[in-house]
C-alpha positions as CSV (number, residue, x, y, z in Angstrom):
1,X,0.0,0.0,0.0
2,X,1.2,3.0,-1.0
3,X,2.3,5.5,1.6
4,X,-0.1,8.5,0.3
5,X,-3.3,6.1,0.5
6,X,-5.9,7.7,2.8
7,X,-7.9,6.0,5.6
8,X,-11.4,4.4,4.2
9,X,-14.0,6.1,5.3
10,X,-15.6,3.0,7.1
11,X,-12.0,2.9,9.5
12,X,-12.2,6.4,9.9
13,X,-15.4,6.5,11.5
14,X,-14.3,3.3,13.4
15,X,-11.3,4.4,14.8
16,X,-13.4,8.1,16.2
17,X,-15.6,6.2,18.2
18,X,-13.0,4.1,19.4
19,X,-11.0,7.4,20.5
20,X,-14.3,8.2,21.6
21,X,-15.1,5.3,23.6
22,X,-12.1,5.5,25.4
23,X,-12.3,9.3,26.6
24,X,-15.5,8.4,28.3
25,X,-14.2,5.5,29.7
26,X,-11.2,7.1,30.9
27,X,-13.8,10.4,32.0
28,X,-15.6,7.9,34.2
29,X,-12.8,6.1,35.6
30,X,-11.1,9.1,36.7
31,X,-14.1,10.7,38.3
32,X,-14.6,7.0,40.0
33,X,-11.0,7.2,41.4
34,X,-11.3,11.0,42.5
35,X,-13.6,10.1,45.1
36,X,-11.5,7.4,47.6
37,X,-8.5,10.1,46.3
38,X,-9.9,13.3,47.8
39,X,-11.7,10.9,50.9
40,X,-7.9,9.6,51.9
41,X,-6.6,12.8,51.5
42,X,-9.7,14.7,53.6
43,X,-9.1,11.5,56.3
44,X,-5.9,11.9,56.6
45,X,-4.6,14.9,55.3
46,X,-1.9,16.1,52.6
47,X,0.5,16.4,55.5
48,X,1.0,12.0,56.4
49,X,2.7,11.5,53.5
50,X,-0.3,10.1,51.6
51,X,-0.6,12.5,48.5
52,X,1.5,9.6,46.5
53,X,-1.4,7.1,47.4
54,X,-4.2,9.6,46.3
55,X,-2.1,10.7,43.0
56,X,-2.1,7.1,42.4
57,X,-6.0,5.6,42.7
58,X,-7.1,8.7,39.8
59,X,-4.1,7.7,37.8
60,X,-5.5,3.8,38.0
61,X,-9.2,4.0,37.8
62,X,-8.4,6.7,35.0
63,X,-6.1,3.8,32.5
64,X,-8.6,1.1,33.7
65,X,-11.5,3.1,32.5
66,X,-9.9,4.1,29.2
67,X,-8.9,0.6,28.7
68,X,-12.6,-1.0,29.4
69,X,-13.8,1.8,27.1
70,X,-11.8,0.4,24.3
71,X,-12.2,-2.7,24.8
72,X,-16.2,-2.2,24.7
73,X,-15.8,-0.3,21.5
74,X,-14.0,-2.4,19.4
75,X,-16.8,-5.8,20.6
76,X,-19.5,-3.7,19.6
77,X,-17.8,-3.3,15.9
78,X,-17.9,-7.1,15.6
């Protein structure tokens, strides 16, 4: 395939609400993770030495949700 050739149509559209999928996944995860996040941190405050642990759960629930959106999208292509 030449290296000029354009995306078809029919992947273009494909791969959008793929990228699309995974933004609201990764929306939803990160909003699901901000909630222990900002409880640890209101429990225990910034001072403990926690912030690492709160910095961490958004950053996980965030790559999980994008993941599990992605994955979703591309089964409901088949």
């Amino acid at each position: 395939m030449p290296s000029t050739a354009r995306i078809a149509p029919v992947t273009a559209g494909r791969q959008t609400a793929k990228s699309s999928a995974g933004v609201v996944g990764g929306v939803i995860g990160l909003l699901v993770g901000l909630v222990p996040a900002l409880l640890i941190l209101y429990i225990y405050g910034a001072e403990r030495g926690i912030k690492a642990i709160a910095l961490t759960v958004p950053i996980a629930t965030f790559t999980t949700g994008l993941l599990i959106g992605l994955v979703k999208a591309k089964r409901e292509w088949k």
